[in-house]
C-alpha positions as CSV (number, residue, x, y, z in Angstrom):
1,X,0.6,-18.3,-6.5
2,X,-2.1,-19.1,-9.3
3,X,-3.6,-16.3,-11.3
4,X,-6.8,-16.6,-9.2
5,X,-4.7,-16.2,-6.0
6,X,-3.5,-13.2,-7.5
7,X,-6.8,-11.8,-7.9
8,X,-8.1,-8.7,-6.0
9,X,-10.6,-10.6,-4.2
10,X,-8.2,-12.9,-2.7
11,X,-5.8,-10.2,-1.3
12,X,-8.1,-7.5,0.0
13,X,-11.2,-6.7,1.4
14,X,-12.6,-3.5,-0.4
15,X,-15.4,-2.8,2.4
16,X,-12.0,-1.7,4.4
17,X,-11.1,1.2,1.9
18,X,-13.2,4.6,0.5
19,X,-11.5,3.4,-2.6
20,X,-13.4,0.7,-3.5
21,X,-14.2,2.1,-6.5
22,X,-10.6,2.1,-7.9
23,X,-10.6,-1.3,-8.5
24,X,-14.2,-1.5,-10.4
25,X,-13.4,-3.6,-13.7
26,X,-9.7,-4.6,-12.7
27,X,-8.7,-8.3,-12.4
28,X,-5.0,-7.6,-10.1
29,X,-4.4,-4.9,-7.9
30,X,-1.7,-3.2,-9.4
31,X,-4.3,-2.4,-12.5
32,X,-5.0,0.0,-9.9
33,X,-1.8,2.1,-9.7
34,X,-1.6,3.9,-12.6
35,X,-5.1,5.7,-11.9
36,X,-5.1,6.5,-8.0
37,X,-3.9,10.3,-9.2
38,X,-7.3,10.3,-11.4
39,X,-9.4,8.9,-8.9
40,X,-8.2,11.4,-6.5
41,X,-9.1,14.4,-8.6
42,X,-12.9,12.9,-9.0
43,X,-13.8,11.5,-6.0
44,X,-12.2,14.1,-3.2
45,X,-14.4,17.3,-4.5
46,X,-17.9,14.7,-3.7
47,X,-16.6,14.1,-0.1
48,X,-18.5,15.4,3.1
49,X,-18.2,18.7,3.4
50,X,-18.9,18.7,7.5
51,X,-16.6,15.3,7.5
52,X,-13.6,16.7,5.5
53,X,-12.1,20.1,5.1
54,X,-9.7,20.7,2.2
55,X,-6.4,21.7,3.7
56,X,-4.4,23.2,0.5
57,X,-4.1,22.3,-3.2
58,X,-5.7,19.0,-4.0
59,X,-5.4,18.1,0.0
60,X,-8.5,16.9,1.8
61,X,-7.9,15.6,5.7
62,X,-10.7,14.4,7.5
63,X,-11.8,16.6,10.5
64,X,-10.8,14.1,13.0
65,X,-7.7,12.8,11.4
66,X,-4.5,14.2,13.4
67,X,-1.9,15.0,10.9
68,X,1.5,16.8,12.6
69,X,2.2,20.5,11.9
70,X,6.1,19.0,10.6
71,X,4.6,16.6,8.3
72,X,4.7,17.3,4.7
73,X,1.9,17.0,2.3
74,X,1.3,17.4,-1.8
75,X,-1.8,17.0,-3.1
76,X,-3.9,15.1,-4.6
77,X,-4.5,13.7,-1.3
78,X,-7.2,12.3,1.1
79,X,-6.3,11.7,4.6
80,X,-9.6,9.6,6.0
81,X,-11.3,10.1,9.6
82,X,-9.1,8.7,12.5
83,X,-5.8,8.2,10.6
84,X,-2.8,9.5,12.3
85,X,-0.1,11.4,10.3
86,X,3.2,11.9,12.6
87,X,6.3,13.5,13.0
88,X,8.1,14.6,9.4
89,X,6.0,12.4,7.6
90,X,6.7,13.1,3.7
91,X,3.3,12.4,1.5
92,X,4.3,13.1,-2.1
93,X,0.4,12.7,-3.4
94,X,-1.4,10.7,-5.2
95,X,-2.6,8.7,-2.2
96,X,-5.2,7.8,0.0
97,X,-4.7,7.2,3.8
98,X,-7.4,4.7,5.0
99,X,-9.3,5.4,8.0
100,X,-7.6,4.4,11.8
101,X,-4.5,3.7,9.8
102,X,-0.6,5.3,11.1
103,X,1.5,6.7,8.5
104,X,4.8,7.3,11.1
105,X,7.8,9.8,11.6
106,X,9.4,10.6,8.7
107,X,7.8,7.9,6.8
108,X,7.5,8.5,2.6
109,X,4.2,7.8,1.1
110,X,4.1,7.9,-3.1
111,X,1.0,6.9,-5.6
112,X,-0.6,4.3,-3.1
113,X,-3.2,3.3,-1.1
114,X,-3.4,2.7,2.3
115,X,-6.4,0.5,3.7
116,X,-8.3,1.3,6.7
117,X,-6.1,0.0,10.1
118,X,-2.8,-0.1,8.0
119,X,0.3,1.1,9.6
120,X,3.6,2.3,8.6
121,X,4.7,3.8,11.6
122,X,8.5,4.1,11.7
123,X,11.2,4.9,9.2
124,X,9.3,3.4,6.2
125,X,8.9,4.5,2.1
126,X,5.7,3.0,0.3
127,X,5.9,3.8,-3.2
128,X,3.7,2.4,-6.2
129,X,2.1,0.3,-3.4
130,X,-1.5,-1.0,-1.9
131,X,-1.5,-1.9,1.8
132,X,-4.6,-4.1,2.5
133,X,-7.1,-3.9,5.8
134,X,-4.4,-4.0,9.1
135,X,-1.4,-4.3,7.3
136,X,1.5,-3.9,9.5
137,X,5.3,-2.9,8.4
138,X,7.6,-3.2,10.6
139,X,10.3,-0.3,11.5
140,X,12.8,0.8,8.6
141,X,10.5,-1.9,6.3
142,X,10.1,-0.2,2.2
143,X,8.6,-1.1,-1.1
144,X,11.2,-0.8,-3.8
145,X,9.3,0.5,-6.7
146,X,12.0,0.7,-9.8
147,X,13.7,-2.5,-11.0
148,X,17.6,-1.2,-11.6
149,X,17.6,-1.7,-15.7
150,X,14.4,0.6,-15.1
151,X,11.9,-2.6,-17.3
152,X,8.8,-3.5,-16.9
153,X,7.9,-5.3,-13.9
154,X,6.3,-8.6,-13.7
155,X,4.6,-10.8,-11.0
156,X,5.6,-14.9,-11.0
157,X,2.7,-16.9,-11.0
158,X,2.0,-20.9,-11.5
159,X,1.4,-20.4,-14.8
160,X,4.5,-18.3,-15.9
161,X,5.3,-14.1,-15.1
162,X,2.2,-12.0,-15.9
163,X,3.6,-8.5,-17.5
164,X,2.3,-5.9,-15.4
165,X,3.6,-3.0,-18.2
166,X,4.6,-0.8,-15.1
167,X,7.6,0.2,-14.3
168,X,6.8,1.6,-11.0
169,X,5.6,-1.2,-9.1
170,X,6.4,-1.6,-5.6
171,X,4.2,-4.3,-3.5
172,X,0.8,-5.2,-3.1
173,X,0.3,-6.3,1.1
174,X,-2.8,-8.4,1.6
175,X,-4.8,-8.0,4.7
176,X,-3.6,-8.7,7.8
177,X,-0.2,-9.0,6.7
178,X,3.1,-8.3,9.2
179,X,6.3,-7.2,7.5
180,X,9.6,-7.5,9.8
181,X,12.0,-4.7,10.6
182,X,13.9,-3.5,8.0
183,X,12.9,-5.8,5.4
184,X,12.8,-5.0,1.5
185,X,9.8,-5.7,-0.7
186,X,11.4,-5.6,-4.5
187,X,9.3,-4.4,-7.4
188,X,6.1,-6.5,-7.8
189,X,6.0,-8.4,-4.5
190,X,3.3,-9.1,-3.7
191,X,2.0,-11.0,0.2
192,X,-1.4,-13.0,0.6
193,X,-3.5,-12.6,3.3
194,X,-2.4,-13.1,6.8
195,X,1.3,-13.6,6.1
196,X,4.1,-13.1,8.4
197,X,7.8,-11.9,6.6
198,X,10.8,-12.3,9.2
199,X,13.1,-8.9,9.9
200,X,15.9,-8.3,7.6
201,X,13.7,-10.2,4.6
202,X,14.6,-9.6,1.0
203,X,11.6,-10.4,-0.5
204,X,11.2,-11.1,-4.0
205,X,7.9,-12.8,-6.2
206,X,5.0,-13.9,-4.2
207,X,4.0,-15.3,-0.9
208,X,1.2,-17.6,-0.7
209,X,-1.6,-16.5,2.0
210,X,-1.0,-17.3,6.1
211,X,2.4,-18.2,5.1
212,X,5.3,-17.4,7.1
213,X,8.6,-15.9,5.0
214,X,11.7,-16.9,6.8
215,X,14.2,-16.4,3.7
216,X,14.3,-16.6,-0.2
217,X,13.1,-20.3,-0.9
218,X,12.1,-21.1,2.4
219,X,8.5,-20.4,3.0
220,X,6.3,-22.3,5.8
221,X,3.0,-22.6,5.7
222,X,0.9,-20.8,9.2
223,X,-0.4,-24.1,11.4
């Protein structure tokens, strides 16, 4: 993928997320990560008081979100109108859940952003991570966010690997993008728009957008 195709612009739509704001002045989404706990802080005080309710220390759910009494929440978080939190879901703060999206049974959220209509309904960990407009992971699917000699993580591009000077990076998922079953997105994956990853993937680098990812080197482009 080129630089430009790298941009935020080109993987998600930021009329689909109350976050919009996060990514004012950044050129690549990751910029993003290190300053979701921040944004939290500011932003969830200002929201509508007869909309949201805050639900314990640095917690804010919207009024007709349905979050399950087992699931467990740590601040700073906002849970946005219509999502669904189920069963032993584990939310370890510093994240937003979009509105309409599924955050499943015992599914880990970490420092991340889920866009409206996202789902990550079964078995899943999303660490370090953006999940654009829809974005679909299947069952047992998880963003690895810590490269094993723990150093820094970088994104391949056309024109060489751009630095990212994180070291917890997981993935940034386009719109519209559908991960298979039990697939593994290593640190600084990231998916164009409308892209399709087969089950069992080990996914590593970047995938063009409306590809389809059937196995390292062998990516189709959607007809």
């Amino acid at each position: 993928m080129s630089k430009d195709e790298l941009c935020i612009e080109n993987l998600l739509d930021l009329s689909k997320t109350m976050a919009a704001k996060l990514f004012d002045g950044l050129i690549y989404p990751w910029e993003a990560l290190p300053k979701i706990k921040e944004y939290i802080m500011a932003t969830a005080p200002l929201l509508d008081k007869d909309e949201y309710e805050q639900a314990g220390d640095g917690i804010w759910i919207a009024k007709s979100a349905k979050v399950a009494p087992s699931a467990s929440l740590t601040g700073p978080l906002i849970i946005c109108s219509g999502a669904e939190v189920r069963h032993c879901a584990f939310i370890r703060g510093s994240a937003i859940v979009g509105i309409d999206s599924v955050v499943g049974n015992s599914t880990e959220l970490k420092n991340c952003v889920i866009f409206r209509g996202a789902q990550v309904p079964h078995y899943n960990y999303i660490g370090d991570s953006i999940l654009g407009y829809k974005a679909h992971l299947g069952a047992g699917a998880i963003t690895s966010n810590l490269k094993s000699d723990r150093s820094f993580v970088t994104v391949p591009g056309d024109e060489g690997r751009i630095n990212t000077e994180l070291k917890k990076f997981g993935a940034i998922v386009g719109d519209n993008v559908e991960v298979g079953c039990n697939s593994v997105l290593n640190p600084g994956t990231v998916i164009g728009r409308g892209s399709t990853v087969y089950p069992l993937s080990m996914v590593r680098g970047t995938i063009p957008a409306n590809s389809i990812y059937k196995k390292q080197g062998e990516i189709a482009e959607k007809m």
